[in-house]
Backbone as ProteinMPNN parsed JSONL, in Angstrom:
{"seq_chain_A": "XXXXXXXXXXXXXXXXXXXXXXXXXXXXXXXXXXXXXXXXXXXXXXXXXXXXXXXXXXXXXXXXXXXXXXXXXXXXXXXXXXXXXXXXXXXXXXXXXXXXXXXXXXXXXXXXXXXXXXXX", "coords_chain_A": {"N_chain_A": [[-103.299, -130.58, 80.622], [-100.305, -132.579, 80.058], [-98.077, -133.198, 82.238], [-93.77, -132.648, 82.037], [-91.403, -134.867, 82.512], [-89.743, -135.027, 85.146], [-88.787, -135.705, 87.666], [-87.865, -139.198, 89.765], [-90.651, -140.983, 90.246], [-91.294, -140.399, 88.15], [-90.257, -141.586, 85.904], [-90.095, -144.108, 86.522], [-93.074, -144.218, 86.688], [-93.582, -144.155, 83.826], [-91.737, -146.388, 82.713], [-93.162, -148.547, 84.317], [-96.064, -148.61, 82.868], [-94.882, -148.292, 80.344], [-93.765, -151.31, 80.313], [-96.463, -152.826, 80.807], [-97.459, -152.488, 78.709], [-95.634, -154.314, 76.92], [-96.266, -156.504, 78.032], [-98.646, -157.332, 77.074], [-98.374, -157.633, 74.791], [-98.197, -158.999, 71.492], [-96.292, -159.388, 69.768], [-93.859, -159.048, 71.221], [-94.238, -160.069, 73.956], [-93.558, -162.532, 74.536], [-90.691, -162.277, 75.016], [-90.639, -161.53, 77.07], [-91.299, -163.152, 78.536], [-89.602, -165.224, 80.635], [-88.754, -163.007, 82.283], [-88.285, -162.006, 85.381], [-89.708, -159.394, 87.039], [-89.672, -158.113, 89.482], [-87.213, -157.748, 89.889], [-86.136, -156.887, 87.525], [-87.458, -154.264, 86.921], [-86.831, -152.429, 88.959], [-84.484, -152.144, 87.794], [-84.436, -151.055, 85.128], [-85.416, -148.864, 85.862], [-83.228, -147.489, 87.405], [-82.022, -147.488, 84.477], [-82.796, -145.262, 82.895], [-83.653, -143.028, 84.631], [-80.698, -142.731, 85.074], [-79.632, -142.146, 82.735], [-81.68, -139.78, 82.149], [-81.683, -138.396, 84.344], [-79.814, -138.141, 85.28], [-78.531, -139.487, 87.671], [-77.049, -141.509, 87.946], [-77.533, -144.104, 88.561], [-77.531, -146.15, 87.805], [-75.787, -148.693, 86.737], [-74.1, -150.959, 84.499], [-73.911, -153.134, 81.721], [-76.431, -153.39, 79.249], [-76.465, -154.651, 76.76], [-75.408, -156.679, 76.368], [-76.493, -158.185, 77.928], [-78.926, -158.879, 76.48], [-77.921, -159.68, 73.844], [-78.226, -162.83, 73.51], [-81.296, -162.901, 72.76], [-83.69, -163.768, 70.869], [-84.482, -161.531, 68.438], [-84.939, -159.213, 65.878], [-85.333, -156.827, 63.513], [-88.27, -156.22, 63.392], [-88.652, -156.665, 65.942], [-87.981, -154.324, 67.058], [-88.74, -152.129, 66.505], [-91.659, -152.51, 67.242], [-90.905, -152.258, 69.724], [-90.137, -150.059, 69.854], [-92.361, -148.214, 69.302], [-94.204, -148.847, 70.848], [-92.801, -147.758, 73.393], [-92.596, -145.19, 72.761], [-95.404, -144.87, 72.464], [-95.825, -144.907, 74.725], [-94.516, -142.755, 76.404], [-95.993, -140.258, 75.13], [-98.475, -140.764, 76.337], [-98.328, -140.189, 78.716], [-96.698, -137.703, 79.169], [-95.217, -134.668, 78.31], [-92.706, -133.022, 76.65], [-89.562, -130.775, 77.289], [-87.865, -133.534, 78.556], [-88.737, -135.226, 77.798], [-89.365, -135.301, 75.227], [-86.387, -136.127, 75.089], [-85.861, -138.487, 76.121], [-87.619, -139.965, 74.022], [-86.098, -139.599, 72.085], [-83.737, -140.616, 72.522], [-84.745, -143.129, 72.952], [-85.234, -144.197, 70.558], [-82.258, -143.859, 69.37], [-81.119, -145.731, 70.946], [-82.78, -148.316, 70.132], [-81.919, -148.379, 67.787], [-79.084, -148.516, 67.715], [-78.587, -150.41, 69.166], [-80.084, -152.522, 67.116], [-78.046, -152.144, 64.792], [-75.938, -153.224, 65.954], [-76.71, -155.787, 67.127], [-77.043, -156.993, 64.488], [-74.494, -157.077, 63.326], [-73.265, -158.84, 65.249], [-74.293, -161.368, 64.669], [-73.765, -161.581, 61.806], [-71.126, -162.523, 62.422]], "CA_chain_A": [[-101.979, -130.511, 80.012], [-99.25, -133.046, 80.175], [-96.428, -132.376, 82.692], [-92.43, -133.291, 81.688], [-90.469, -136.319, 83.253], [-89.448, -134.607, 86.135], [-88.167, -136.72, 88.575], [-87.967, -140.608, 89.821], [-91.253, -141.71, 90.271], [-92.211, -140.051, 86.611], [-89.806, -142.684, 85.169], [-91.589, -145.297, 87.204], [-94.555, -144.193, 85.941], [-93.061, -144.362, 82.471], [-91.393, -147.558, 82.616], [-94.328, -149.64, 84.46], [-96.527, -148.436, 81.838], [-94.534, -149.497, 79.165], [-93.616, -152.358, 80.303], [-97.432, -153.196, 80.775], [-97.952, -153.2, 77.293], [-95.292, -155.018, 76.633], [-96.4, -157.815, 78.8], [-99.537, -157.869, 76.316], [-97.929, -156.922, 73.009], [-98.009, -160.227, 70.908], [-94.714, -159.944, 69.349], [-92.854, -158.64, 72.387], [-94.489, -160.489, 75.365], [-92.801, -164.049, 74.426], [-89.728, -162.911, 74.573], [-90.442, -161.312, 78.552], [-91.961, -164.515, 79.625], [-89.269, -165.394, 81.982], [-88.237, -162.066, 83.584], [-88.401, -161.295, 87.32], [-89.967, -158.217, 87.257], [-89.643, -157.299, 90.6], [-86.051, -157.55, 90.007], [-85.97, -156.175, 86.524], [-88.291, -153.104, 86.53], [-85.924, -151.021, 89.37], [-83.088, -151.579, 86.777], [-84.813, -150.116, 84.563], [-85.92, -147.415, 86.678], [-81.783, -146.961, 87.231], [-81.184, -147.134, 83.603], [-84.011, -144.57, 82.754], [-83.131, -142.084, 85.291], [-79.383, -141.885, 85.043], [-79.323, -141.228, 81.502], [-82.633, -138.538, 81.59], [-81.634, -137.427, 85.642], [-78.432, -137.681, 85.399], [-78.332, -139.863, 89.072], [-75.94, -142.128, 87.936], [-77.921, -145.126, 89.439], [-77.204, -147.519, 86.627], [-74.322, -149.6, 86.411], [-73.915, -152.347, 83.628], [-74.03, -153.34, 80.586], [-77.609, -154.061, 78.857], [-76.33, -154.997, 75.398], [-74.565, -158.113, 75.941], [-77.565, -159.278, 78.255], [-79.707, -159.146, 75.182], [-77.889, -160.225, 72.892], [-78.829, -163.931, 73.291], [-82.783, -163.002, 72.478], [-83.95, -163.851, 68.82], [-85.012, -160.614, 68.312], [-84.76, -158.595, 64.795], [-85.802, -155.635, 62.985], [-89.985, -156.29, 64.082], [-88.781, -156.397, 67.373], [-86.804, -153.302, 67.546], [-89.761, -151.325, 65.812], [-92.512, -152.755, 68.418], [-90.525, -152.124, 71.104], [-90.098, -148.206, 69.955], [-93.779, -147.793, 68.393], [-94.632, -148.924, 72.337], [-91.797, -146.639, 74.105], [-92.901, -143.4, 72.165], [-96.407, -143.941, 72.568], [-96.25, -144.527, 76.504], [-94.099, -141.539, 76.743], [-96.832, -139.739, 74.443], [-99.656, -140.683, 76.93], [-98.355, -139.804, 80.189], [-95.348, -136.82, 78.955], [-94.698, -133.499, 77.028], [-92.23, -131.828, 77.449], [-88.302, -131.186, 76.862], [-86.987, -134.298, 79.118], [-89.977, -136.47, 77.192], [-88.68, -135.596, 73.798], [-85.22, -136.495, 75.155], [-86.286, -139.802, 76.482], [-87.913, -140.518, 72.947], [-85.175, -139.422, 71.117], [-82.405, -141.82, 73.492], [-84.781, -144.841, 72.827], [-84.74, -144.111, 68.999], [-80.698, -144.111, 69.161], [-80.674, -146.795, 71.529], [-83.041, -149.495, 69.152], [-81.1, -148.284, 65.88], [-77.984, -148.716, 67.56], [-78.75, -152.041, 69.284], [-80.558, -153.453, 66.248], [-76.822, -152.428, 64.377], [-74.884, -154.606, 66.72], [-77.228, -157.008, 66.482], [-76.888, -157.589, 63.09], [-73.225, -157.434, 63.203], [-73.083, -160.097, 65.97], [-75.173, -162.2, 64.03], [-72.686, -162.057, 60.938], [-69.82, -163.185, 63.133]], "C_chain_A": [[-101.037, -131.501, 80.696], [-98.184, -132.281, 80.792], [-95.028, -133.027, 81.869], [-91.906, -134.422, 82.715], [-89.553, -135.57, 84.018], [-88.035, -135.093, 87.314], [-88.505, -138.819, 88.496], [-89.185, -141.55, 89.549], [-92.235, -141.227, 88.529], [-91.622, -141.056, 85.583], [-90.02, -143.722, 85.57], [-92.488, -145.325, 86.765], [-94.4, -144.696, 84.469], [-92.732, -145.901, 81.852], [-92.443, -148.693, 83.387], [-95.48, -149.638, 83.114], [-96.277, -149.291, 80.494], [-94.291, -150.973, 79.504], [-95.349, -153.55, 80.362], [-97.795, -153.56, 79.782], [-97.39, -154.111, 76.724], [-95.675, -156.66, 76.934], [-97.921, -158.175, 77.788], [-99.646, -157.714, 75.224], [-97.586, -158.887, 72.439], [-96.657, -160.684, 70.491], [-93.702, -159.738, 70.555], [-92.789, -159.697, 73.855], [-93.599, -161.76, 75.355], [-91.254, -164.099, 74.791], [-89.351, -161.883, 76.185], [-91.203, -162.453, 79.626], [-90.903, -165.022, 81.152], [-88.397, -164.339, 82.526], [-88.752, -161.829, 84.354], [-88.894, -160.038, 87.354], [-89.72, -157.609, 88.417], [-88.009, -156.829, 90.897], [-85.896, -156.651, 88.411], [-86.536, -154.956, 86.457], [-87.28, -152.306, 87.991], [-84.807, -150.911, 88.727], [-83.202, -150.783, 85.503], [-85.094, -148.736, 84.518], [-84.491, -146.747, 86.901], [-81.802, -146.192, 85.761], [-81.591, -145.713, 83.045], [-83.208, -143.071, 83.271], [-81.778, -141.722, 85.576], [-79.204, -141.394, 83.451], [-80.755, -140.211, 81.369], [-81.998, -137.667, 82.879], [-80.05, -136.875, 85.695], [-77.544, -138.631, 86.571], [-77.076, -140.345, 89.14], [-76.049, -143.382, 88.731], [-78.024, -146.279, 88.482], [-76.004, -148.065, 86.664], [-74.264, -150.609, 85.684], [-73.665, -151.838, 82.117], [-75.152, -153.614, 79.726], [-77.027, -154.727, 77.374], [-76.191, -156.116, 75.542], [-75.562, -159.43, 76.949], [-78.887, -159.565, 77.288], [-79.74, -159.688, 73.899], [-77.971, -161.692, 72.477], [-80.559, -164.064, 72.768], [-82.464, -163.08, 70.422], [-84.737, -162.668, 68.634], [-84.539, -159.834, 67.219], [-85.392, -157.352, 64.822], [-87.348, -155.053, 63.493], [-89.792, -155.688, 65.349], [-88.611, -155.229, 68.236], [-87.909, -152.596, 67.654], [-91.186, -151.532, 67.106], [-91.686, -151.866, 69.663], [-90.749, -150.273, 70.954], [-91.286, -147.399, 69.78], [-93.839, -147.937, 70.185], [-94.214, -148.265, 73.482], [-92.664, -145.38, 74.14], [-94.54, -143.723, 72.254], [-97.256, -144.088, 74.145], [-95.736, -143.232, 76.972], [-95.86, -140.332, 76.346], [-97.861, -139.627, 75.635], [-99.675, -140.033, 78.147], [-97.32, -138.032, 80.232], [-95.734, -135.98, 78.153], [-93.952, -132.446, 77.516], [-90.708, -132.327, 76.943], [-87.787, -132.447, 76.879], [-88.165, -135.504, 78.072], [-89.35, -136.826, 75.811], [-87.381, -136.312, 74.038], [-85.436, -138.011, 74.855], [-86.746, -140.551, 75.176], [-86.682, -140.821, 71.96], [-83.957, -140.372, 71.337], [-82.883, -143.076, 72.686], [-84.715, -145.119, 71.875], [-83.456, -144.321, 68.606], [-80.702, -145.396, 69.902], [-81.558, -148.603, 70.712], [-82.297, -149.425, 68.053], [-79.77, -148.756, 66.226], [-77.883, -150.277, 68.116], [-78.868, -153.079, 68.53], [-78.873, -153.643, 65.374], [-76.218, -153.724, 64.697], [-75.568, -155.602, 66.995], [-77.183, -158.023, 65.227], [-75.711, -157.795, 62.863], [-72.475, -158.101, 63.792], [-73.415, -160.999, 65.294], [-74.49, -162.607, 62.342], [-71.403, -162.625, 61.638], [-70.179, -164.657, 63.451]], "O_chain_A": [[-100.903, -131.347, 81.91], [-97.568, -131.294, 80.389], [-95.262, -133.924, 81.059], [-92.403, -134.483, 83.84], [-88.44, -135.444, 83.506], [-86.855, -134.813, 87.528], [-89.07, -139.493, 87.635], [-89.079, -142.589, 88.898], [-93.306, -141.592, 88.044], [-92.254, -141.381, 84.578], [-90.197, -144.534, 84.662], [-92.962, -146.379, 86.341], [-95.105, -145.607, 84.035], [-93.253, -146.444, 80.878], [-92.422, -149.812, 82.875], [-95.662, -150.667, 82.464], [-96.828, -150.209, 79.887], [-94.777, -151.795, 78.727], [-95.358, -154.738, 80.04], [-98.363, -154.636, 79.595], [-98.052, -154.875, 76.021], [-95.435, -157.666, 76.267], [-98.275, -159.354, 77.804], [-100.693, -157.638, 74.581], [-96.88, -159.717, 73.011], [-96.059, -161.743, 70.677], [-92.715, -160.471, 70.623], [-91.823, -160.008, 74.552], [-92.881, -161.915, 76.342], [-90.572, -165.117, 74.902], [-88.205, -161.543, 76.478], [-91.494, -162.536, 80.82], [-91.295, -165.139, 82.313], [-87.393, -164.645, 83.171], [-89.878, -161.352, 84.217], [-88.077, -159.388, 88.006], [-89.524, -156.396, 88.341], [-87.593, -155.989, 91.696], [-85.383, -155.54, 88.546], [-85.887, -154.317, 85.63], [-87.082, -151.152, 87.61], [-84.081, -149.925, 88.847], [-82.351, -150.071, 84.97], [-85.062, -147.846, 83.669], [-84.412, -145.545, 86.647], [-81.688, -144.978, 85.588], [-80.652, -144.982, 82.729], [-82.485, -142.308, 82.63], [-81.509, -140.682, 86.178], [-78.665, -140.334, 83.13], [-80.878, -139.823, 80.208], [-81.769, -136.469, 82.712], [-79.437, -135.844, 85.973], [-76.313, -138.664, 86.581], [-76.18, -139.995, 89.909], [-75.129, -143.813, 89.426], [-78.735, -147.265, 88.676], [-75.117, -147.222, 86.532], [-74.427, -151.586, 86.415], [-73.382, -150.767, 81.58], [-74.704, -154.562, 79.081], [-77.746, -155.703, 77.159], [-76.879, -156.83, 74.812], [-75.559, -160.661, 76.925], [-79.701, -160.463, 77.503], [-80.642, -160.028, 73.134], [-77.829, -161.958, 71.284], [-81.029, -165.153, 72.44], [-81.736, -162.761, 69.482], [-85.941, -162.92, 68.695], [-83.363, -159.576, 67.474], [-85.901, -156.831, 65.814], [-87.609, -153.907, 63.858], [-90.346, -154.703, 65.837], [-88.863, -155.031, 69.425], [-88.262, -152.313, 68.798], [-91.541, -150.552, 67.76], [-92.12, -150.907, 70.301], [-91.328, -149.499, 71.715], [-91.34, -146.192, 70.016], [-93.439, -146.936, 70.78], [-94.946, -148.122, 74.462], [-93.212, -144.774, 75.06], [-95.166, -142.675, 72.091], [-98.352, -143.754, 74.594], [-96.356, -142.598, 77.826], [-96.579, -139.824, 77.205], [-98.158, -138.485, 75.985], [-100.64, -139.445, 78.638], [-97.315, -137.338, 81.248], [-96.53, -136.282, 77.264], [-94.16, -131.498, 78.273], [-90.405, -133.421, 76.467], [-87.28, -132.894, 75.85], [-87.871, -136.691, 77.931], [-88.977, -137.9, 75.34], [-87.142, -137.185, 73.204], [-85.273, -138.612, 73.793], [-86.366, -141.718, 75.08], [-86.386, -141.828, 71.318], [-83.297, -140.821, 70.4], [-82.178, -143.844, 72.032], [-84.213, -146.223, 71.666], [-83.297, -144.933, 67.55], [-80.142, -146.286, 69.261], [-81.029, -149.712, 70.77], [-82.047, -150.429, 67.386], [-79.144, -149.36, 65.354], [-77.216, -151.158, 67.574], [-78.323, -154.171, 68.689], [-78.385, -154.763, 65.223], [-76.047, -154.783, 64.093], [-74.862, -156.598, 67.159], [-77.253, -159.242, 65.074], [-75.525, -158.764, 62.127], [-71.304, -158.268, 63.45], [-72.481, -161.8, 65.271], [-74.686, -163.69, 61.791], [-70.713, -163.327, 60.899], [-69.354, -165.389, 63.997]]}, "name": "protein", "num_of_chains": 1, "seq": "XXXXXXXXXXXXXXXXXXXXXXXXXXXXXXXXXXXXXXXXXXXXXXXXXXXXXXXXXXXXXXXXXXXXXXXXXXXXXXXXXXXXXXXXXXXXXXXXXXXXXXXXXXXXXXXXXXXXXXXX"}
């Protein structure tokens, strides 16, 4: 049986994971070719864990560092098909569904303001 997303190193677990696939996902990987991982994957691990823990170990903005990628509707959809089914493999449980349910609001609402940058 699958435990729940607990603590820190379960959103570590979570977020290396995904990001693994990403690094060999065809449509996705091109467009992580030049990030730092060693610098990008504990901000993740912030962003992760203050909105599921609560920590409050995030600080920024992610939107407006993304919004220079050419990234559309495909991209949004990969990215969430690959989210929900790393959660899926390693998770079950209340804080899991949460976590699914965040990254579902957080591509729909990104892809929005994407598109409404992109008319301006």
């Amino acid at each position: 049986m699958k435990k729940d997303i607990e603590s820190r190193s379960d959103i570590e677990l979570m977020v290396k994971q995904f990001y693994n696939k990403v690094k060999q996902d065809i449509l996705l990987a091109p467009l992580f070719n030049h990030v730092d991982w060693p610098t990008h994957l504990p901000v993740m691990y912030n962003f992760w864990s203050s909105l599921l823990l609560g920590d409050q170990s995030y600080q920024g903005s992610p939107f407006q560092k993304h919004l220079p990628l050419a990234i559309d509707a495909a991209h949004f959809q990969q990215w969430l098909s690959l989210f929900t089914q790393t959660v899926d493999e390693h998770f079950a449980g209340e804080k899991a569904d949460e976590v699914k349910s965040r990254a579902r609001s957080i591509a729909a609402l990104w892809q929005h303001k994407k598109e409404m940058y992109s008319k301006n």
